[in-house]
NUDO-639254 format. One line per 8 residues: number of its first residue (from 0); for each residue y negated, x negated, z of C-alpha. Coordinates in steps of 0.05 Angstrom, whole numbers, plus 5000, padded with zeros to 4 digits. Layout:
BEGIN
NUM	Y:X:Z  ...
***
This chain:
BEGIN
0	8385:6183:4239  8330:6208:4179  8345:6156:4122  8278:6127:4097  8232:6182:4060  8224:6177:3989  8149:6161:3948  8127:6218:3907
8	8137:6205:3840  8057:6195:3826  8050:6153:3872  8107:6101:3847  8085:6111:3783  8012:6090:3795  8045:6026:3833  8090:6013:3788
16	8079:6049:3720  8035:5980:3695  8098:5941:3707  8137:5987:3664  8092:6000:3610  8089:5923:3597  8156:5930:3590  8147:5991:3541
24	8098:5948:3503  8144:5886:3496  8200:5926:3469  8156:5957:3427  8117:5887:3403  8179:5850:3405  8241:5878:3382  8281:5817:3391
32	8252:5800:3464  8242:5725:3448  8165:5711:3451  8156:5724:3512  8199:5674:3549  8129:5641:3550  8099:5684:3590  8120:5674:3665
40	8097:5751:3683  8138:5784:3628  8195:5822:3636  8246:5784:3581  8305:5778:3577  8349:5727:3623  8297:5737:3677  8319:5746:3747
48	8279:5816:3777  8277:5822:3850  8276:5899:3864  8265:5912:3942  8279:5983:3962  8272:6021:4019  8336:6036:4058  8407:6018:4044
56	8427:5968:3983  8481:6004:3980  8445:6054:3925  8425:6011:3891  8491:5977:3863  8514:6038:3851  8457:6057:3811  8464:5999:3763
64	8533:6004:3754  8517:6049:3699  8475:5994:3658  8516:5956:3618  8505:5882:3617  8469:5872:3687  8495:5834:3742  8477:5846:3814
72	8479:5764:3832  8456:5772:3894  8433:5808:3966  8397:5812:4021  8407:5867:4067  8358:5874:4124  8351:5908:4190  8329:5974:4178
80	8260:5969:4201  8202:6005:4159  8171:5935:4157  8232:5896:4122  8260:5919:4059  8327:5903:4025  8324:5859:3966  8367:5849:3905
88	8367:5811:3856  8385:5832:3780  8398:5791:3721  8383:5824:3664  8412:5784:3611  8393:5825:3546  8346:5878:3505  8394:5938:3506
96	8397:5938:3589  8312:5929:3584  8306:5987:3546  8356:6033:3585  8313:6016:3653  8253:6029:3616  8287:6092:3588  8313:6119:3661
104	8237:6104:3686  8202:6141:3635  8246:6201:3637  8236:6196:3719  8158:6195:3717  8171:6255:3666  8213:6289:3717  8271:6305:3670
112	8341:6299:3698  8365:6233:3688  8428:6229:3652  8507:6243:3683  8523:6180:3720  8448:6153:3727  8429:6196:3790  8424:6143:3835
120	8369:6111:3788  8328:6169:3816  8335:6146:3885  8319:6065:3869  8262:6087:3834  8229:6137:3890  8248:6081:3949  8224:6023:3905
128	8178:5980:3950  8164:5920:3898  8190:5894:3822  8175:5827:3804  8201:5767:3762  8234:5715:3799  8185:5656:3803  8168:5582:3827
136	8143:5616:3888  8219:5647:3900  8254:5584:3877  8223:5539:3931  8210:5576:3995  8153:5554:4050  8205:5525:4094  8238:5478:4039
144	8168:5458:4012  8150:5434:4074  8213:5391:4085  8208:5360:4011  8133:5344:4028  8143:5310:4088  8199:5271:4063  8161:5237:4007
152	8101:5235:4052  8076:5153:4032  8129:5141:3977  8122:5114:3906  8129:5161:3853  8182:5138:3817  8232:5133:3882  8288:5173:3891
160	8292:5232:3926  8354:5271:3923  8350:5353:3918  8401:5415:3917  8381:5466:3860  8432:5531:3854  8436:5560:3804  8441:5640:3785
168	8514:5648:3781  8536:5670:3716  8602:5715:3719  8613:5686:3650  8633:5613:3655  8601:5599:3578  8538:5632:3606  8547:5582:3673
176	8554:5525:3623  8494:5535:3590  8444:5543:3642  8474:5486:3678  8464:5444:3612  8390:5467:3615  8375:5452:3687  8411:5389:3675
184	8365:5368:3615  8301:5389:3653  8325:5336:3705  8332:5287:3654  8264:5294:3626  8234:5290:3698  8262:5224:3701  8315:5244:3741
192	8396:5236:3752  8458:5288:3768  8501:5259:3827  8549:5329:3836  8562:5395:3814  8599:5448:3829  8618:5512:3807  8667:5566:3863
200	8678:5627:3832  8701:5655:3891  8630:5664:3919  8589:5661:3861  8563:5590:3880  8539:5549:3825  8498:5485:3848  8482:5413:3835
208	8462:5357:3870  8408:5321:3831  8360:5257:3851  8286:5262:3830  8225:5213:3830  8175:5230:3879  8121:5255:3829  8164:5309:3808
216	8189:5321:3868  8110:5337:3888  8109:5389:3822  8174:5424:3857  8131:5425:3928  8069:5452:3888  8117:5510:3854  8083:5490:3789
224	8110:5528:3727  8117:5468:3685  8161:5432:3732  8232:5441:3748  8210:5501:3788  8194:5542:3727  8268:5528:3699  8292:5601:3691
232	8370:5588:3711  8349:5558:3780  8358:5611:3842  8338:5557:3893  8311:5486:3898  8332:5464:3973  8317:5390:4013  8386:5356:4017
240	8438:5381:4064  8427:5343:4137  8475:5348:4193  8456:5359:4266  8474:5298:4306  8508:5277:4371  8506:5220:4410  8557:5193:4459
248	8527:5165:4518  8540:5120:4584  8599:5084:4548  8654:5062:4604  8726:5040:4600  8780:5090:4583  8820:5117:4632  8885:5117:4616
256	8920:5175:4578  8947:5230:4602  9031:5229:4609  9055:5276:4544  9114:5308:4524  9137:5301:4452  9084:5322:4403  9096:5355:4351
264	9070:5334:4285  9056:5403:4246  8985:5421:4255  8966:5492:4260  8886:5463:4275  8831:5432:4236  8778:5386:4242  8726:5376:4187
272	8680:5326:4221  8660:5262:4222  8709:5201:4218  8748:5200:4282  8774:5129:4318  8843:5146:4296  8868:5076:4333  8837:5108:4396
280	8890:5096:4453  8869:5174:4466  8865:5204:4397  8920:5165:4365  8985:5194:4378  8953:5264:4369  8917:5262:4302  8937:5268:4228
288	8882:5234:4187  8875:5257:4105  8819:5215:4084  8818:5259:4023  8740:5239:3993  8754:5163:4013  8687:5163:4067  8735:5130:4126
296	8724:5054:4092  8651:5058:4090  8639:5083:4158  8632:5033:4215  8683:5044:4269  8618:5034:4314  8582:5098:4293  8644:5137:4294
304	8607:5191:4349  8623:5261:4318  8684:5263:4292  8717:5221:4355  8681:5268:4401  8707:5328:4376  8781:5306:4365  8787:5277:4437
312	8755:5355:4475  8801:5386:4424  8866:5345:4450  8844:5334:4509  8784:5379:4536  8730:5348:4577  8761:5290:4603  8729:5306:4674
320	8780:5352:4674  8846:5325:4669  8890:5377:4625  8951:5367:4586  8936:5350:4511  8959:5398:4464  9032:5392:4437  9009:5388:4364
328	8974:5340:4321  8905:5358:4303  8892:5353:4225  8838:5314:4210  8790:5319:4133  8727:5274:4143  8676:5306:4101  8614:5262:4145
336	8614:5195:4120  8571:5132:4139  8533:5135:4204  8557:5214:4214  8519:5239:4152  8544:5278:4096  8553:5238:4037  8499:5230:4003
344	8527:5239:3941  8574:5304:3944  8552:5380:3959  8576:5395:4033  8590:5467:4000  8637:5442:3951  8665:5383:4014  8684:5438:4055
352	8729:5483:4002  8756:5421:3972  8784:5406:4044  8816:5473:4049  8848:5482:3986  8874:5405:3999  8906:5431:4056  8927:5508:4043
360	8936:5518:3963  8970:5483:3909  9039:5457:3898  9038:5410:3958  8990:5432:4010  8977:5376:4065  8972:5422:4129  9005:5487:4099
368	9014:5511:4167  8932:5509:4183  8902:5585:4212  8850:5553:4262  8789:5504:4236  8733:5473:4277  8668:5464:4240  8625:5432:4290
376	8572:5420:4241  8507:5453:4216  8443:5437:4162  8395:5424:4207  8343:5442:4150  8383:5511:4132  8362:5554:4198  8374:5625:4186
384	8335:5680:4159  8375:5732:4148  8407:5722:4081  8483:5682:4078  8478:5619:4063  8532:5599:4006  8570:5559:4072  8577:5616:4109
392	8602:5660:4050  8652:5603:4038  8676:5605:4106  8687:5688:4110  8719:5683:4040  8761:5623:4058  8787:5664:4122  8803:5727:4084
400	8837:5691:4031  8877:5646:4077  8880:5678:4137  8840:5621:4174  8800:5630:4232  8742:5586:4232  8698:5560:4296  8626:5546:4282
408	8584:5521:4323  8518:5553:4332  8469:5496:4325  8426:5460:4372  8356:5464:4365  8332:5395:4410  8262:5399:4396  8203:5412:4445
416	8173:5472:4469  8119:5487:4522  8137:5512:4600  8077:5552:4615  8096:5569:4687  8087:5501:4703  8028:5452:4703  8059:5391:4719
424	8131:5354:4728  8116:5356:4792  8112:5432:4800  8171:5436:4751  8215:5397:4793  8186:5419:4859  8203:5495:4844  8265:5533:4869
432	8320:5545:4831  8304:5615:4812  8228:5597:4800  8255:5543:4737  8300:5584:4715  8254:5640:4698  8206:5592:4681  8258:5566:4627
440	8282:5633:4600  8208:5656:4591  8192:5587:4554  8243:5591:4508  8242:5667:4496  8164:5649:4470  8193:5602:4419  8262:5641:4391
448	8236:5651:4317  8234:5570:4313  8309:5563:4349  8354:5606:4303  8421:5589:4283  8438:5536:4232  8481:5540:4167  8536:5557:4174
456	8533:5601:4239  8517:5667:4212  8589:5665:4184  8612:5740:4196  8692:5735:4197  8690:5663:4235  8670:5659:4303  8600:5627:4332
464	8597:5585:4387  8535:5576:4430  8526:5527:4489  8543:5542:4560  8511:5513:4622  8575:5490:4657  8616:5421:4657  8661:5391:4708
472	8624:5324:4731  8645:5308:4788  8591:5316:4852  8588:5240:4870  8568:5222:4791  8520:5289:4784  8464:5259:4827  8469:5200:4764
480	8420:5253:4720  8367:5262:4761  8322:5227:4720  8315:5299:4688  8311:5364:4712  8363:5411:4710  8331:5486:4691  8391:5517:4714
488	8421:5491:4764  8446:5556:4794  8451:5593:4733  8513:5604:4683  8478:5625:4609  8461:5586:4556  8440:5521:4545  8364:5510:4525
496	8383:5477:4467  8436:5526:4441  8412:5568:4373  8403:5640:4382  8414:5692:4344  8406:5749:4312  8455:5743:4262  8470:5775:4188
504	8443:5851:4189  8419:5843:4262  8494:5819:4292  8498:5801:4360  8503:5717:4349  8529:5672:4374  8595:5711:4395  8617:5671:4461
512	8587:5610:4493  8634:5546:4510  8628:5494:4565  8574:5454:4535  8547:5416:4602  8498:5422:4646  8442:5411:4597  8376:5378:4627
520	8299:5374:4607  8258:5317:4598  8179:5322:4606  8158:5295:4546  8071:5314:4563  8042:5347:4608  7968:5380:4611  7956:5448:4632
528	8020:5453:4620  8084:5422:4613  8123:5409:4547  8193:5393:4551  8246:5370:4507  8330:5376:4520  8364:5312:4549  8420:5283:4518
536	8480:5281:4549  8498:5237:4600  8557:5216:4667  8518:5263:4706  8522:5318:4662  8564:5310:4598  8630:5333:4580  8670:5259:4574
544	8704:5243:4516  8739:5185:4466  8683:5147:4442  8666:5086:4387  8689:5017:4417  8631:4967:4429  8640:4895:4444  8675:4876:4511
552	8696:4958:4508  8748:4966:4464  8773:5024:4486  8708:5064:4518  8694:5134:4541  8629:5165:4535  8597:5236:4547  8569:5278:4498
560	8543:5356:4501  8523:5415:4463  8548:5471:4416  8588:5424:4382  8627:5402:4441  8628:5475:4466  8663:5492:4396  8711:5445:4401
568	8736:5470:4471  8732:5543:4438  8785:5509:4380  8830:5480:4448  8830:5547:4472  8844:5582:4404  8903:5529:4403  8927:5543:4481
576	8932:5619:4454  8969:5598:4402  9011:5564:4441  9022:5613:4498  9049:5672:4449  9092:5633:4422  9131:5612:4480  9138:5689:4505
584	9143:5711:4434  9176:5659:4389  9195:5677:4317  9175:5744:4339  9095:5714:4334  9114:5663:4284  9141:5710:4236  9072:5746:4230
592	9024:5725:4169  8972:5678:4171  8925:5736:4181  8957:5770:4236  8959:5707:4279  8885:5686:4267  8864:5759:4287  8905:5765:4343
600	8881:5688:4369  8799:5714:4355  8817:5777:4391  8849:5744:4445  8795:5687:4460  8733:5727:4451  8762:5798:4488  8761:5769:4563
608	8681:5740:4549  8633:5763:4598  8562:5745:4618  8560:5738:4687  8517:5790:4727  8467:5748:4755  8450:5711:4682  8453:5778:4646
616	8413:5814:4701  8364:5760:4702  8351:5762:4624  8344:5831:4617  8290:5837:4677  8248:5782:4643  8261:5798:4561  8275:5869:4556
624	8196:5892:4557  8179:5840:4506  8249:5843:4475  8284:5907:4450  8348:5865:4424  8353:5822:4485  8424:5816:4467  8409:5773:4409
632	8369:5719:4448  8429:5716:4508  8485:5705:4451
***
């Protein structure tokens, strides 16, 4: 395959010479670089550039290996379509590295060699697309500006609004300290207050969690200069972290437990969820709690959806189902707090790498023995675009250090979208089965820009789990959910409501789908068309599970659905794996490392995955005209 062709070098240098000779000129007006930190379009020093370049990154970080005193802080490498270009961003903290870019550009243009060891400059420089200053208008993106003004849509200025800014990460932890003291005082004179901070070196994440009043929060959504979007240390200003939520539905009394052997009380599984009902005759005998940030006190026992959910399909699997529960406890960190929301004041970032260092590092580790955690959590206002999220490069550099295999779940996306093959409910219901299914497919394949995954999904050395269409409700209780419609009743793929890919660099996302039940629609209008919206999960098609106790129900069941449940019966299965090799293998499996095990475990549960031939024939008939990378949308 031809790599992408090269400018000439008079025609970058009539795009891009007036950015350099600026730069000539401010070296040249200003030895010392200082007066122009006033000037927003200048080229100074500790500015952020953001060089995108045609073709691999890959060049580029070699190139500027050469320069002392830059720092690649971060990238974005994109498909590698003519249309898209990497991007990088370069701090370029002082005079001397100014002057040797300016230096390797002039001699360029002048077509002289460039210096041993600066060759690659050549090649940045002919594939440069675009050089510009990081700005208000990179520090608050479109989609984050929106959120923030909707959020203090109708509220008095001086109200609270809380907001997470990262900052560029500073290798040096001096450097770090001051532009965190900077951001810090900007917050202060916008009438503002810190709440958190962190700083995790081991992914260049540095980030705080601040509270603003509303009338700067509407400078930030403007992207003025003069507001805490011009702050040169800040990378991104982001709407605070919000979970996707679950509901358990059609409460009923428990059944009673399954009869269990001895279980065993060293956990080799995770869940960092929401507080479960430990006291739960179901959960109870099988989970370790570590309230390690103190959230189980302030969260009613009555909201307790999430985190009960997911223990009792990971113990137990869908209860319609009667399985054995697994012979080990399940470790439990809550890091959702009141009402199944992250706290409100702690960093989810710096929630989730407390929780595995509590339980993996230091002198006494609290679940040493740890290799499989279920996150069945996502930011419903971090959808992704094709550059990591800090959560997801926590998660890959949490499994490489540890040897941890983490299951994400994808993300559902319950929000409505139009059914053009249909002009009323009644026509929608009326139609056969294959008729609403390709109805379906078509509708949602119109609308797969606005139904990506959510944070942290795109994780690259965890595993993605997306919803499947199956459950095991039993036929006298399925007739109970006819109140919807089901769009694929005779179809196994995924759920409407299940995020779709693609993943980082154009990955195949997400990796498997789980049992996530027989998901329904709802008509929510109907004109020339219909618009529908997912169900919610109910007795006639839900996966049934441990729920909250309500009064007169202490001990209630209830049925919940999606890629959350679907990843916790992916982290069952990781654990029956588990399990299984090391009754045939013994010390023979337990002896291996961490690693070794959580590789063999994702190898094992995602290796016998298949779509079955009349889903996969189905989506490629209707998507593959309008959609090369049909693969992406059918997970």
């Amino acid at each position: 395959m031809r790599g992408p062709q090269p400018n000439s070098t008079a025609d970058q240098n009539q795009r891009f010479g007036p950015k350099f000779q600026r730069l000539t000129d401010v070296l040249q007006r200003d030895p010392g670089g200082l007066e122009l930190r006033t000037d927003p379009a200048a080229l100074a020093p500790e500015r952020l550039l953001v060089f995108e370049v045609k073709g691999s990154i890959a060049a580029f970080a070699r190139a500027i290996n050469n320069v002392p005193g830059l720092e690649l802080i971060d990238e974005e490498e994109m498909p590698g379509d003519e249309d898209k270009a990497p991007v990088a961003y370069l701090l370029v903290p002082d005079l001397r590295a100014l002057r040797q870019i300016e230096s390797l550009w002039r001699s360029w243009v002048a077509g002289r060699v460039l210096p041993q060891g600066f060759t690659p400059w050549r090649d940045v420089f002919a594939c440069l697309r675009d050089l510009r200053v990081w700005g208000p208008a990179d520090r608050v993106q479109r989609l984050d500006a929106d959120v923030l003004a909707e959020e203090i849509e109708g509220r008095a200025d001086d109200e609270l609004v809380p907001l997470e800014i990262e900052l560029v990460f500073r290798a040096s932890p001096d450097a770090g300290a001051i532009s965190e003291a900077t951001v810090v005082e900007a917050i202060r004179q916008s009438r503002g207050r810190l709440l958190s901070r962190a700083r995790l070196d081991d992914i260049a994440y540095h980030a705080i969690l601040a509270e603003l009043p509303v009338a700067a929060i509407r400078t930030v959504v403007e992207r003025a200069p003069g507001g805490l979007a011009g702050v040169e240390p800040i990378m991104h200003i982001r709407p605070q972290s919000v979970v996707t939520e679950i509901d358990t539905n059609d409460l009923l009394p428990a059944a009673p437990a399954p009869a269990m052997g001895p279980v065993t009380a060293d956990p080799i599984l995770a869940l960092l969820d929401g507080v479960p009902v430990a006291g739960h005759p179901l959960l109870q005998p099988h989970l370790s709690l570590e309230d390690h940030f103190g959230l189980e006190p302030g969260a009613l026992v009555a909201q307790r959806y999430h985190g009960s959910a997911m223990a009792s399909l990971i113990v137990h699997g869908d209860r319609n189902k009667p399985e054995p529960p697994l012979p080990r406890r399940v470790h439990c960190i809550p890091v959702l707090g009141d009402n199944d929301r992250f706290p409100a004041d702690r960093l989810i970032v710096d929630l989730i790498y407390q929780a595995v260092i509590r339980m993996r590092a230091g002198n006494e580790p609290s679940a040493p023995h740890v290799i499989i955690i279920n996150i069945s959590l996502g930011n419903l206002r971090r959808p992704f675009y094709g550059q990591l999220s800090p959560w997801a490069r926590l998660l890959d550099r949490l499994a490489y250090r540890f040897g941890i295999l983490f299951l994400v779940s994808a993300g559902n996306i319950t929000t409505q979208f139009p059914v053009a093959a249909f002009a009323n409910r009644v026509a929608f219901e009326d139609a056969n089965a294959d008729q609403r299914a390709r109805g379906v497919i078509n509708a949602v394949a119109a609308v797969v820009a606005d139904r990506r995954l959510l944070s942290p999904s795109e994780t690259i050395n965890g595993l993605t789990i997306g919803a499947r269409n199956l459950d095991w409700v039993p036929n006298a209780e399925r007739a109970l959910a006819r109140v919807n419609v089901n769009p694929y009743s005779k179809l196994d793929i995924a759920n409407p409501s299940s995020a779709l890919g693609p993943g980082f660099a154009g990955s195949v996302k997400p990796d498997i789908l789980m049992p996530g039940a027989r998901e329904h629609l709802r008509v929510v209008a109907s004109a020339e068309s219909i618009t529908v919206a997912p169900a919610g999960a109910s007795r006639g098609a839900g996966l049934k599970v441990a729920a909250p106790p309500r009064p007169g129900l202490e001990n209630a069941e209830g049925f919940t659905n999606g890629t959350s449940a679907a990843t916790a019966l992916a982290s069952r299965t990781a654990h029956r794996i588990h399990d299984a090799l090391e009754a045939v293998y013994g010390q023979e499996f337990l002896q291996l490392t961490n690693t070794q095990r959580a590789v063999l475990i994702k190898a094992l549960l995602v290796h016998p995955a298949r779509w079955p031939n009349g889903a996969a024939g189905l989506v490629k008939e209707l998507l593959v005209p309008r959609h090369r990378d049909y693969d992406s949308l059918t997970g």
